[in-house]
Structure formats: C-alpha cells, structure tokens
C-alpha positions in Angstrom: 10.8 11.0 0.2 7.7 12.9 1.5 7.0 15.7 3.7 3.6 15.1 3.2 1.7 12.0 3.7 -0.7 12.5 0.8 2.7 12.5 -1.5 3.6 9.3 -0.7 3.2 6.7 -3.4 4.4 3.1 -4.2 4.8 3.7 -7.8 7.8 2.6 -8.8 9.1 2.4 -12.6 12.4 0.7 -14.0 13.4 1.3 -17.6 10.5 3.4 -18.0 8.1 0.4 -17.1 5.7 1.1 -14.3 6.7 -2.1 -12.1 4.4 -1.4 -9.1 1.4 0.7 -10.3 -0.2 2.1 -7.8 -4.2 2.2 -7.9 -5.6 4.0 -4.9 -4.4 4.7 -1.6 -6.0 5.6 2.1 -4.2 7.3 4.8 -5.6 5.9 7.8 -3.9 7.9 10.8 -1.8 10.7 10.0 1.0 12.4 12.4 4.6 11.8 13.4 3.3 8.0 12.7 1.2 7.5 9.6 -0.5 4.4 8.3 -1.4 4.4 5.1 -3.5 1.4 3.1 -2.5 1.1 -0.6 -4.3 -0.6 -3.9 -1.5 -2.0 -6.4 -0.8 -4.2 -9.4 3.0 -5.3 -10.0 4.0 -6.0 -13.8 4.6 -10.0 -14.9 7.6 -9.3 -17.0 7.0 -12.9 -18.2 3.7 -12.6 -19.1 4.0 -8.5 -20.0 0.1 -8.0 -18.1 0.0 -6.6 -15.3 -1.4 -8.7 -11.9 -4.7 -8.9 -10.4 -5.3 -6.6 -7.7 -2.9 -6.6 -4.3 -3.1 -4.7 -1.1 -0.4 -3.0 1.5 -0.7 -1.4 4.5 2.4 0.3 5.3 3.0 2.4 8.2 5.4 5.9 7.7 7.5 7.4 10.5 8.4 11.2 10.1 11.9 12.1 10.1 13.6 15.0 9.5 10.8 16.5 8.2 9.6 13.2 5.3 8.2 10.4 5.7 10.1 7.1 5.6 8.8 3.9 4.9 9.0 1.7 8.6 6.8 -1.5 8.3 4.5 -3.4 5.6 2.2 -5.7 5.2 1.4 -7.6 1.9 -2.0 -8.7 1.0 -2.2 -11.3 -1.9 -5.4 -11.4 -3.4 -8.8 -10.3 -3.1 -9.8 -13.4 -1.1 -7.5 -12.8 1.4 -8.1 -9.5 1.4 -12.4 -10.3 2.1 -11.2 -13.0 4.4 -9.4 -10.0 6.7 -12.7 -7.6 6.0 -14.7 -10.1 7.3 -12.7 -11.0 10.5 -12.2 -7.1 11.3 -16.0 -6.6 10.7 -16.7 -9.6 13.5 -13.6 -8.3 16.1 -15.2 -4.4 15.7 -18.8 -5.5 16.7 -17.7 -7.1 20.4 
C-alpha cells in the first residue's frame, strides 16, 4: 500500500519476472478519492515477450492513511484506446 498517490504502482513481479510492467502513469484527481490513468505491458509466458501496449484507469480510495485499489477499467489496445480519445475529444467540445 500507499500513503501517497505518486507511490502507487501496478508493477507486479512473480518469481522474479516482472508480470505487469508498468510504463507510465498519470494521476488525474488526487484526494481522499484518487484516479489514476496507467500505461502497462503484461508478460506472455508462452511466447516469453512482453505485450503491446495496454491502458488502466483505476480509481484509489484513502484509508487509514494508504491508498487502496476500489475500481478499474481495462483498455485493450491502442485502437481502443484512440477510439475512447476520439469520443472524449467530441463529448468535451459541446
């Protein structure tokens, strides 16, 4: 856990292979509530590479004093990923 938001990450490593290797990460609102938008590759075990980019947005609650994990949301690929830019891009302009 966190007390910070910064400090929160989404690496995760098993057997000392970095499963979920976190890229980047933006914290869009910060507070008791924090949302924070995440760039990742997971490791094909299969293939031993790691996957093309993916995208989270994962929203943080603060309790007793770190942040814990409440909500996520998944994004696949970099198409869908454009396809949600562009619809966000037409919503914000009304």
């Amino acid at each position: 856990m966190a007390d910070n938001i910064e400090d929160v990450s989404i690496t995760y490593e098993e057997d000392g292979v970095e499963i979920v290797k976190e890229l980047d990460k933006r914290v869009l609102s910060k507070g008791a509530w924090a949302t924070v938008v995440f760039k990742y590759q997971d490791w094909d075990r299969a293939k031993e590479v790691y996957s093309d980019d993916k995208y989270t947005i994962r929203r943080y609650r603060k309790m007793s004093g770190d942040y814990r994990q409440q909500s996520k949301f998944n994004i696949s690929s970099k198409k869908q990923a454009m396809k949600l830019v562009e619809i966000l891009q037409e919503w914000a302009q009304d």
